[in-house]
DRENDOFI-180661 format. One record per residue (C-alpha): x, z, y; chain. Coordinates in pm, 1 decimal, always signed. Each point is the difference from the previous one (the first is absolute). Example, Ala and Ser with C-alpha at 12.3 -4.5 7.8 and 13.67 -1.06 7.14 Angstrom:
R       c1       c3       c2 mol
R  +1230.0   +780.0   -450.0   A
R   +137.0    -66.0   +344.0   A
***
This chain:
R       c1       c3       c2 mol
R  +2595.2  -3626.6   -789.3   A
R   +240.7   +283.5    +35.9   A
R   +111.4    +97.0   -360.9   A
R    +52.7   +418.2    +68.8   A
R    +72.6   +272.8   +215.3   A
R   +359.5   -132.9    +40.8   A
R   -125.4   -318.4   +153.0   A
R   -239.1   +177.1   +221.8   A
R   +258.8   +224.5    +80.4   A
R   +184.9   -324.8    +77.8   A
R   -265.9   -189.4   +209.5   A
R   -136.1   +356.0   +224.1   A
R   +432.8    +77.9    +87.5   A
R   -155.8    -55.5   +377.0   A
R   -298.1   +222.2    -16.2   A
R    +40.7   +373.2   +115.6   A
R   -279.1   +273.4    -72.5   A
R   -165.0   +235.4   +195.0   A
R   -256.9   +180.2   -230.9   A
R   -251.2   +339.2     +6.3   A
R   -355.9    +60.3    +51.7   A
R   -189.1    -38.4   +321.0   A
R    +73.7   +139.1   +319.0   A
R   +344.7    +55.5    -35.1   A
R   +125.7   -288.3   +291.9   A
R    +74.0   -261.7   -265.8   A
R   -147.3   -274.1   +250.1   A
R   +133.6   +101.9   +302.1   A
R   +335.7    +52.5   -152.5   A
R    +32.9   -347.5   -161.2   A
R   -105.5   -182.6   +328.3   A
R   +260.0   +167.2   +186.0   A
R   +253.3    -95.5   -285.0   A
R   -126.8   -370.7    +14.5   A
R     +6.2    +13.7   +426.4   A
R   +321.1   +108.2     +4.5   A
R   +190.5   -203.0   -320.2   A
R   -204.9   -321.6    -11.7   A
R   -173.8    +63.5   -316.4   A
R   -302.5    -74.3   -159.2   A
R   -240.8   +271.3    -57.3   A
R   -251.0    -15.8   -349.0   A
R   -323.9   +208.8    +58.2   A
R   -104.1   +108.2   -347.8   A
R   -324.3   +146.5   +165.7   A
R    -80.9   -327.8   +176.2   A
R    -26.3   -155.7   -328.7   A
R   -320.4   +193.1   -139.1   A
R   -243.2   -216.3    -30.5   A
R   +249.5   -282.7   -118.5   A
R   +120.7   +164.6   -270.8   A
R   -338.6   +110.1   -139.0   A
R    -90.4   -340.7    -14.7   A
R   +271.2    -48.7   -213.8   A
R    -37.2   +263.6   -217.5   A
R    -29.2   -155.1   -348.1   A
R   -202.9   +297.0   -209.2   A
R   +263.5    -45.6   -291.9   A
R   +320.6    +38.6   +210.0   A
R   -184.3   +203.7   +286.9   A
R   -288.0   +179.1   -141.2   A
R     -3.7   +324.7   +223.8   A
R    +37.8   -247.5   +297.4   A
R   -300.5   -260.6   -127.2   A
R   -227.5   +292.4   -104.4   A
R    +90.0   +104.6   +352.6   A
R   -140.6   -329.2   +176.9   A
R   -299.6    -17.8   -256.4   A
R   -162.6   +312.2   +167.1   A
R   +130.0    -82.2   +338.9   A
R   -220.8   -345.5    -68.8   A
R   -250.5   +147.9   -144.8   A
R    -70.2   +277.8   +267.2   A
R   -115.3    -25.8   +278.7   A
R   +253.6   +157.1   +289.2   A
R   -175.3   +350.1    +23.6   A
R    -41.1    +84.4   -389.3   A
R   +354.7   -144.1    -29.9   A
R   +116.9   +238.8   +276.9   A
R   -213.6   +291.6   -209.4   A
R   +146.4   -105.4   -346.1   A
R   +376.1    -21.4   +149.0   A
R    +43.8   +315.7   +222.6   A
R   -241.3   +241.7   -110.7   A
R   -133.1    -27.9   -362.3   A
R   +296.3    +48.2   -178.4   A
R   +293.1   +366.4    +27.4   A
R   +304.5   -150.4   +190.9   A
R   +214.4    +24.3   -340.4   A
R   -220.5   -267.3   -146.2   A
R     +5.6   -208.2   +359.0   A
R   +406.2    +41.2    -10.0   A
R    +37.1   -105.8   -374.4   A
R   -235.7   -316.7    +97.4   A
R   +199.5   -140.6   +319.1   A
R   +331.9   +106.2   -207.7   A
R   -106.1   -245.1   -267.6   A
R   -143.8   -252.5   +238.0   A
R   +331.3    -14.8   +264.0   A
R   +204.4    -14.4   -295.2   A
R   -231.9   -328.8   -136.2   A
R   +103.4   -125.3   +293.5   A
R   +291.7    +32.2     -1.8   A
R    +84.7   -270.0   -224.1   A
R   -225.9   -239.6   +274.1   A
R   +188.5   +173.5   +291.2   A
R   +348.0   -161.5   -197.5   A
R   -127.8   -326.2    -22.3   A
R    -85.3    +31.7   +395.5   A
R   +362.8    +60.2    +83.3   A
R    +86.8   -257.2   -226.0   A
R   -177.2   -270.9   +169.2   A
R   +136.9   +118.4   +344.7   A
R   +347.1   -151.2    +90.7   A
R   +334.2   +193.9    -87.7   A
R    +92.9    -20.9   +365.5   A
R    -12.3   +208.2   +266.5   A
R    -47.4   +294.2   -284.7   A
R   -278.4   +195.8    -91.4   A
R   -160.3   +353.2   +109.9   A
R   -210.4    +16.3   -268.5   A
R   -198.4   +342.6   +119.3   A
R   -345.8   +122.6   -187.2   A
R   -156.6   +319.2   -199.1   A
R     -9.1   -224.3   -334.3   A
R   +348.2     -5.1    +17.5   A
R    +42.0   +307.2   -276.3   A
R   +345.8   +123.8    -60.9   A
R    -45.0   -125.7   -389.1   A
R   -144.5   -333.0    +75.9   A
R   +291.2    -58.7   +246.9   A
R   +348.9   +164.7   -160.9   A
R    +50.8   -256.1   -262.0   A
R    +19.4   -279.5   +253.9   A
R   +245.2   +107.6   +202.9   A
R   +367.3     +8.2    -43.2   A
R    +96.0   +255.4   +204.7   A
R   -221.8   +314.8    +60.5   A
R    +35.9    -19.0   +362.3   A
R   -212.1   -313.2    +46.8   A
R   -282.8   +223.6     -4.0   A
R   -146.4   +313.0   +181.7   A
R   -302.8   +208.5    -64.2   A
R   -184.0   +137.8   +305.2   A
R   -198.2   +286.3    -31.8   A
R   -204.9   +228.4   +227.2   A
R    -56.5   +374.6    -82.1   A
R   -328.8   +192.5     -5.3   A
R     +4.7   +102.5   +343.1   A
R   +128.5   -335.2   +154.8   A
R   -294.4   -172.0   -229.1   A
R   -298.7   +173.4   +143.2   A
R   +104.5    +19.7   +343.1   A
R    +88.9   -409.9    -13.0   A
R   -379.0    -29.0   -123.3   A
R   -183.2   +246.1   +196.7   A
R   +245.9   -199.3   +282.7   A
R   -125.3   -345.2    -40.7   A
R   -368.0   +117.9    -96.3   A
R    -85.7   -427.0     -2.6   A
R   -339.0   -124.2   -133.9   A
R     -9.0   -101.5   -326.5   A
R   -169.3   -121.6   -375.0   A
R     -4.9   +451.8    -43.6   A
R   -265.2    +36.0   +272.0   A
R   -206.8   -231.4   -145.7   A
R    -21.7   +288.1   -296.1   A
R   -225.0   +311.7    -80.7   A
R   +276.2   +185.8    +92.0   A
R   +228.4   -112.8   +235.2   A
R   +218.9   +356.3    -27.4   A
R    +19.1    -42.9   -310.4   A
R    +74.6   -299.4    -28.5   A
R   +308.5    +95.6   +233.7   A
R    +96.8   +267.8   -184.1   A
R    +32.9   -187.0   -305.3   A
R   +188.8   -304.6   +180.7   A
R   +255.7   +265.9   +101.6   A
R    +24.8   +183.1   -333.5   A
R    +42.2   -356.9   -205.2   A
R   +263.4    -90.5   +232.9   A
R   +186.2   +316.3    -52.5   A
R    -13.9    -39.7   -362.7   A
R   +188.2   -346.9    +67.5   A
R   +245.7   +199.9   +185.3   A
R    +59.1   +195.9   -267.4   A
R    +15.8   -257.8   -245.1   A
R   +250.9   -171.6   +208.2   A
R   +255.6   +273.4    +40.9   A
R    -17.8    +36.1   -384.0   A
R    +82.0   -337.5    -75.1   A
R   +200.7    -48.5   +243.0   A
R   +203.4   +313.4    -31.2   A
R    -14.7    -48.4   -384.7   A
R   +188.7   -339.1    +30.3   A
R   +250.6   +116.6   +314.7   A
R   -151.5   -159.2   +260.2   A
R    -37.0    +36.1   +355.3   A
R   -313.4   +236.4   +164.0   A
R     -2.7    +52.3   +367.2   A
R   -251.3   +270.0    +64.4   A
R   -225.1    -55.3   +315.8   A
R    -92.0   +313.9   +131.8   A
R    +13.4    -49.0   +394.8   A
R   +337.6   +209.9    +73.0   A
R   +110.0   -419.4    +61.6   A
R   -160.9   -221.1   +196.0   A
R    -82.7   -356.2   -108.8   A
R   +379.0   -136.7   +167.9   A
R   +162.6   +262.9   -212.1   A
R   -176.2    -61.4   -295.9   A
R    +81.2   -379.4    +64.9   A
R   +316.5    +65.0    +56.2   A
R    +82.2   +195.7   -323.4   A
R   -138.6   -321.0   -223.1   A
R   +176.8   -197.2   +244.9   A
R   +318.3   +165.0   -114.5   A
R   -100.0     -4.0   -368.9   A
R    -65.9   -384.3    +13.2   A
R   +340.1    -30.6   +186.7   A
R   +225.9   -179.9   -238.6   A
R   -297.1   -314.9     -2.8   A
R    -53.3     -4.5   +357.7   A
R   +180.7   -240.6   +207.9   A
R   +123.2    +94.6   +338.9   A
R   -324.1    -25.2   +265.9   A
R    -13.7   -290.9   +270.3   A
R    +32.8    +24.0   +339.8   A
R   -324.7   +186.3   +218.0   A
R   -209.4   -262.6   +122.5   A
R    +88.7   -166.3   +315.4   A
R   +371.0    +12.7    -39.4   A
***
């Protein structure tokens, strides 16, 4: 078992960090990294449901009392209870404290992957505090996040089916998913700010290549030169 932060520090040398709340192109961004440089891409969203069954309720507690109402529910009073009974600033201070639960599952995750080819480790639980004292050099890591106007326009844009129709209020229920995720915004340029590390604001003046290519160029002393196009 790693001893401290400097072992960690150590053992993640190959991981690089592309943080911020949702809809900011952290997925989209870190495939085209991995495409391009041959690296392995870790989905902190794809591990959900993993990591609440994980969640031990005296390392984890936010995170298991999370997963005792989401089994104890069924899916339309779980919908009701997560998107529209509470303000947003008590929905953001909830999935603050449960992303940064598991973030400690999230590390042992990368830890079981193999050191080689590295790691774009990419994911809104990756907070600015949770990551900075694992990493040696503040570069390793970016923050992505989308304004006001580039927020609502990216979820009026996609408009997809989900758990919030199944609610009283599905507007509501809207409004308040875009309101807690701009109080993660905010909460991430803070910290992040706070301990001098990197923001890129997503506000649609760049294009998804652009905003690739400015990570790309932040990430640049870890990345090794690209292979040839396939076919040659």
């Amino acid at each position: 078992m790693l001893s401290g932060e400097t072992d960690l520090k150590r053992a993640l040398a190959h991981v690089l960090w592309i943080g911020g709340p949702p809809d900011a192109g952290k997925t989209s961004i870190a495939q085209l990294l991995a495409r391009k440089y041959k690296l392995q891409v870790y989905r902190f969203d794809r591990r959900e449901m993993d990591h609440i069954a994980r969640a031990d309720p005296a390392r984890q507690p936010a995170l298991a009392a999370f997963g005792a109402r989401l089994r104890e529910l069924d899916e339309r009073a779980f919908s009701e209870d997560l998107w529209v009974a509470r303000p947003p600033a008590a929905m953001a201070r909830e999935t603050i404290a449960c992303w940064s639960e598991r973030f400690g599952l999230a590390i042992e995750d990368l830890l079981a992957m193999p050191p080689m080819p590295p790691i774009v480790a990419e994911g809104p639980g990756f907070f600015p505090e949770c990551v900075a004292p694992l990493i040696a050099d503040r570069r390793k890591a970016a923050w992505l996040v989308p304004s006001e106007a580039f927020k609502r326009a990216s979820v009026a844009r996609r408009n997809k089916p989900g758990a919030r129709d199944l609610t009283s209020d599905p507007e509501r229920a809207t409004r308040n998913l875009i309101d807690r995720d701009l109080l993660l915004g905010r909460h991430v340029r803070q910290r992040a700010r706070a301990l001098g590390l990197t923001v890129c604001e997503v506000d649609g003046d760049r294009g998804l290549d652009e905003m690739a290519a400015l990570v790309e160029a932040h990430f640049a002393p870890w990345l090794s030169a690209p292979g040839p196009p396939a076919g040659r």
